[in-house]
TORMIMAR-258964 format. One record per residue (C-alpha): x, y, z; residue in three letters. Coordinates in steps of 0.2 Angstrom, whole numbers, padded with zeros to 4 digits, always signed. Layout:
REM residues N
XYZALA/...
***
This chain:
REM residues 320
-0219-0310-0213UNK/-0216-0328-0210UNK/-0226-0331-0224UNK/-0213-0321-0234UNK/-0199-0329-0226UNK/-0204-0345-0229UNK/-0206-0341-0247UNK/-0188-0334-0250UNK/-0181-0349-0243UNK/-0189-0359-0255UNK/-0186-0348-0271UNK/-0167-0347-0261UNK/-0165-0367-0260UNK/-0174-0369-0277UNK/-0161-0358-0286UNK/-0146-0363-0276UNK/-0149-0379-0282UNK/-0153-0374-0301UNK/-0136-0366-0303UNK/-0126-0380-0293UNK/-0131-0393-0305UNK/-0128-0383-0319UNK/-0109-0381-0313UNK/-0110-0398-0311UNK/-0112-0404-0327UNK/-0101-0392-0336UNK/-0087-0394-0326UNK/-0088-0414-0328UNK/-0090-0412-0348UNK/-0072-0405-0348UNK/-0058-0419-0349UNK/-0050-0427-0334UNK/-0033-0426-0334UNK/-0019-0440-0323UNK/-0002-0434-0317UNK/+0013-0443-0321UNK/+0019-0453-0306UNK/+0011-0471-0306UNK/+0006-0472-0290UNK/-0003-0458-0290UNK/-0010-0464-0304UNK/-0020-0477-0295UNK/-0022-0468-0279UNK/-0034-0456-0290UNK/-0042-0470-0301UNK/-0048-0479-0286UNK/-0054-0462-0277UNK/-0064-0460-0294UNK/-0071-0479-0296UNK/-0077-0473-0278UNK/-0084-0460-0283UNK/-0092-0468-0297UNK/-0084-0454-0310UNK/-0085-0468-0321UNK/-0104-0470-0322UNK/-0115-0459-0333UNK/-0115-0440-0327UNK/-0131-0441-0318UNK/-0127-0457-0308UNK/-0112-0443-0301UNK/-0121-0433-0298UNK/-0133-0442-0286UNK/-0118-0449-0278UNK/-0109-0431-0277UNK/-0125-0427-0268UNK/-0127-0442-0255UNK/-0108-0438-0250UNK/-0111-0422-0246UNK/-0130-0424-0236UNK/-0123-0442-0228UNK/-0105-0438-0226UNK/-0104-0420-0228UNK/-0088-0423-0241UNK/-0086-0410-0254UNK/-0076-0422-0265UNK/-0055-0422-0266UNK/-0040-0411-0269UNK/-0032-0416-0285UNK/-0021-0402-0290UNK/-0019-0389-0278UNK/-0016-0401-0263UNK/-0017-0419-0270UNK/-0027-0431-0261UNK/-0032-0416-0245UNK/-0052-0417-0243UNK/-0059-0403-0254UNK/-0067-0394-0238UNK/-0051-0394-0229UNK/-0042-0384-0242UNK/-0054-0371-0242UNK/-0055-0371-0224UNK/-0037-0365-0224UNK/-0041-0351-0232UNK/-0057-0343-0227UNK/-0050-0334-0212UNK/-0037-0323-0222UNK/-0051-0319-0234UNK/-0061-0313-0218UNK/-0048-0303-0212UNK/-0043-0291-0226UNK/-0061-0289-0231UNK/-0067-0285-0213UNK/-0053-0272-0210UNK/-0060-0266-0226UNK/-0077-0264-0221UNK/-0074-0258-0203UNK/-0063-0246-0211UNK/-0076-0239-0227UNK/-0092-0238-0218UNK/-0087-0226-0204UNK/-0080-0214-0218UNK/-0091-0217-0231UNK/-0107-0215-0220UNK/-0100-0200-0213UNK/-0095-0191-0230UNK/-0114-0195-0235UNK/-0119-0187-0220UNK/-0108-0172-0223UNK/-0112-0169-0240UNK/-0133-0171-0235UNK/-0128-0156-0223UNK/-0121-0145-0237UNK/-0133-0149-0250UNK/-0128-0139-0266UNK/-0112-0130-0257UNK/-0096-0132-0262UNK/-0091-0145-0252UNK/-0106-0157-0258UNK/-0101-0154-0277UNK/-0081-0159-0269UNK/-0088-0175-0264UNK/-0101-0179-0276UNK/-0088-0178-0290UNK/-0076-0188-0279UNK/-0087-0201-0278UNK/-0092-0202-0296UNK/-0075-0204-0299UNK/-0072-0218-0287UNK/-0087-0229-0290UNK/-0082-0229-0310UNK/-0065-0236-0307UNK/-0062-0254-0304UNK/-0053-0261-0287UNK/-0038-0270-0299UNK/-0036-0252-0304UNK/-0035-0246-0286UNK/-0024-0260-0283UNK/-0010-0255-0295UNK/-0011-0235-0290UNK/-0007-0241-0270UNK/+0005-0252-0275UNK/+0015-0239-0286UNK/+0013-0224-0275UNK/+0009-0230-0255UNK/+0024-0241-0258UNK/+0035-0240-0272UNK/+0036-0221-0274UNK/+0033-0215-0256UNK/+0041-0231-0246UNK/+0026-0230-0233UNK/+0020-0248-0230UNK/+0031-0264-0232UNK/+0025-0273-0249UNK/+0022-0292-0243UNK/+0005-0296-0236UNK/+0004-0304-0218UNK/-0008-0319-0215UNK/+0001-0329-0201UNK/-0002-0328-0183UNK/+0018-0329-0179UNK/+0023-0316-0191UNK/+0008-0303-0184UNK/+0013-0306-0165UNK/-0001-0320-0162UNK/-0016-0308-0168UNK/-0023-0303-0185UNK/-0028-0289-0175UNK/-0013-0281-0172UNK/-0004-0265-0181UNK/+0006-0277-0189UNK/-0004-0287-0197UNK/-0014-0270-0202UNK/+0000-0261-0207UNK/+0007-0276-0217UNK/-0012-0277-0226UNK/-0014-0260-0229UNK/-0012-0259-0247UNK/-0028-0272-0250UNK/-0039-0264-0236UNK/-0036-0248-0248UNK/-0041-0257-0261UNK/-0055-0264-0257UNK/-0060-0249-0248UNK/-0060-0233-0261UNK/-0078-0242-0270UNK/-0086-0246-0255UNK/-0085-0227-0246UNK/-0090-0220-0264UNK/-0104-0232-0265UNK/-0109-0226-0246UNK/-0106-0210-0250UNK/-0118-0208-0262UNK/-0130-0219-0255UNK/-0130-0209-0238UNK/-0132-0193-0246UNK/-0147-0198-0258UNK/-0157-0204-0243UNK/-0152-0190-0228UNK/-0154-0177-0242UNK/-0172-0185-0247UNK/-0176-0187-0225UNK/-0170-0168-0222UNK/-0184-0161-0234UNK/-0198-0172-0226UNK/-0212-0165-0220UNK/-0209-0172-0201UNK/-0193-0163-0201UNK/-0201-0144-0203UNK/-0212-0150-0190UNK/-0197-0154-0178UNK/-0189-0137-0183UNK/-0206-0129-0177UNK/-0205-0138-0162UNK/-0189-0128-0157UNK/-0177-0141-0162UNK/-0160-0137-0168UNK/-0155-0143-0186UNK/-0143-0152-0177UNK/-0154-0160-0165UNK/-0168-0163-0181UNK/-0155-0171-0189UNK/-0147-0186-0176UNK/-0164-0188-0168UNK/-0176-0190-0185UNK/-0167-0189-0199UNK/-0153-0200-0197UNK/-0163-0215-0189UNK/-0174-0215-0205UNK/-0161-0213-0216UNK/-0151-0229-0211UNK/-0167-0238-0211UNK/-0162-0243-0231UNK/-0142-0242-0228UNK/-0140-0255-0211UNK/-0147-0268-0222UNK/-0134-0265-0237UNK/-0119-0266-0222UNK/-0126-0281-0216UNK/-0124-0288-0231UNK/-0108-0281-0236UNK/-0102-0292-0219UNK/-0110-0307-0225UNK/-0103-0305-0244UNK/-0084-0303-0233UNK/-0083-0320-0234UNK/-0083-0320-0253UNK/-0068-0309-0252UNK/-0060-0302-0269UNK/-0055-0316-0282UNK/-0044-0300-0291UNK/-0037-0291-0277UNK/-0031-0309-0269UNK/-0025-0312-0283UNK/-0014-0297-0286UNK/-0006-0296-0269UNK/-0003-0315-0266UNK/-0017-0316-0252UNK/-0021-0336-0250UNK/-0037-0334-0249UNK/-0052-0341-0256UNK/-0055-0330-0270UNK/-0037-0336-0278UNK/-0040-0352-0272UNK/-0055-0351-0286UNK/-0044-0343-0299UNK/-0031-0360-0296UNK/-0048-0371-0296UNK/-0052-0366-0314UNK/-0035-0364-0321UNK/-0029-0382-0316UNK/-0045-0389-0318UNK/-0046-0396-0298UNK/-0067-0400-0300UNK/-0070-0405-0283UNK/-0062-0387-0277UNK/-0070-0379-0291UNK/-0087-0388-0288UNK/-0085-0382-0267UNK/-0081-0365-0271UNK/-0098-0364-0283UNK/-0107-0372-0270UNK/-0100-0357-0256UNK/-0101-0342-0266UNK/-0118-0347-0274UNK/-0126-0350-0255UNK/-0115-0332-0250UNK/-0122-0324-0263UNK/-0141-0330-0261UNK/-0140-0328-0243UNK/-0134-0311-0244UNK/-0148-0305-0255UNK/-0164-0314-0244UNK/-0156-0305-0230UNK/-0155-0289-0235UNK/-0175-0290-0239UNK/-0179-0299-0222UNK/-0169-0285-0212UNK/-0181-0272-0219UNK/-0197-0278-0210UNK/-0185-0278-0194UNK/-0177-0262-0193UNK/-0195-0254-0200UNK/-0209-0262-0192UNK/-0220-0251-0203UNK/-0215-0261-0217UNK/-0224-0274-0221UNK/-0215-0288-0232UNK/-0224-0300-0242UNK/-0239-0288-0243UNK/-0245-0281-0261UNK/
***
């Protein structure tokens, strides 16, 4: 197991850094454009003689990355918030990010894992064909979509739900975890919400119904369980063996949040933040977001494989 561990960190740092310098040198090929005022003007070409954004584009690069393993600087701001450290700006707007996505999750994986439960439990009834459609449905449609259907009918048509998104501490009552803050986020956490209960669903039912037809199970109804009991006690503890390691990554991968949905209801976040990167062509804000979505990304998928060896000793990672 450590073997393995070992391994995946390597092939993780290895690729990390394959697609960091790829961003690197494509984002520096596009032209660098000044702003009008003079003195800012100079302010950025010393910043870039510093930088040494004058020197041939692997020379950059090296000093790109000394600044980060030396001084752990990210670079500068210098169109979304000129001359304001790179990390900074981004660090402004992680926790809104956090927020809406974590109400999301803590609000899909409860009903999602339950509907795969109940549709497991009604195998080939009415109810299971109900919710297998549903769900079909769901995981086809695109969030934006979802996003547009909220807005028209949770607030538009029915008036439920103010329509401004809450991120500040003062306007929630001091807590992001209030019913505020929830009710004024509603509308994104719905979102967000209708493709991950879908994709729960369905991933739920396909593993409970496999677990309830397993020979181990007969031989717990023969023992004088309940279905009931054979279900919670066996069934269910085998069956999130391969779903716990897909939630714990969906809470890593929060961080990442949704570059569309922050987009659409105004969140100032770190997904829009990325949009705005790439539309004004801010390359150290660009280059940081690569850098923090690639290692989210990576780190999400190394530790979805490691958990299995945990939450299953019986499976052996790493072996052939």
């Amino acid at each position: 197991m450590v073997k393995y561990i070992l391994k995946r960190l390597g092939l993780m740092i290895f690729t990390f850094f394959v697609i960091i310098t790829i961003s690197f040198f494509l984002i520096r090929l596009l032209p660098q454009e000044m702003p009008q005022e003079a003195n800012l003007q100079a302010l950025i070409r010393a910043r870039w003689e510093a930088l040494g954004y004058n020197k041939p584009i692997i020379v950059q690069y090296g000093i790109y990355l000394k600044n980060i393993f030396t001084k752990f600087d990210f670079g500068t701001s210098w169109k979304i918030s000129i001359t304001k450290p790179a990390i900074e700006v981004m660090g402004e707007r992680i926790l809104p990010t956090v927020i809406v996505n974590l109400y999301s999750l803590l609000f899909s994986i409860p009903v999602g894992i339950g509907l795969g439960i109940y549709a497991a439990i009604k195998k080939n009834k009415w109810q299971d064909h109900v919710i297998s459609t549903l769900v079909i449905l769901f995981v086809s449609v695109p969030s934006y979509v979802y996003a547009f259907l909220v807005q028209y009918f949770i607030y538009f048509k029915w008036r439920l739900v103010p329509t401004n998104v809450m991120y500040s501490l003062a306007d929630a009552g001091g807590s992001y975890f209030s019913f505020k803050m929830f009710q004024s986020l509603i509308l994104p956490v719905l979102a967000l919400s209708f493709g991950e209960i879908a994709g729960l669903t369905r991933f739920t039912r396909a593993e409970l119904t496999e677990t309830l037809t397993s020979d181990y199970m007969l031989l717990a109804r023969t023992k004088g369980l309940t279905k009931a009991q054979a279900t919670t006690r066996h069934a269910l503890k085998n069956a999130m063996v391969p779903i716990l390691p897909s939630i714990i990554a969906s809470f890593i991968g929060i961080l990442g949040g949704s570059m569309i949905i922050e987009q659409i209801f105004s969140i100032p976040g770190i997904g829009n933040l990325y949009i705005m990167s790439i539309n004004q062509l801010d390359y150290d804000i660009f280059m940081l977001e690569s850098i923090f979505y690639t290692f989210i990304g990576l780190l999400a998928g190394i530790v979805i494989d490691i958990s299995y060896g945990f939450l299953d000793p019986r499976i052996k990672m790493g072996q052939r």
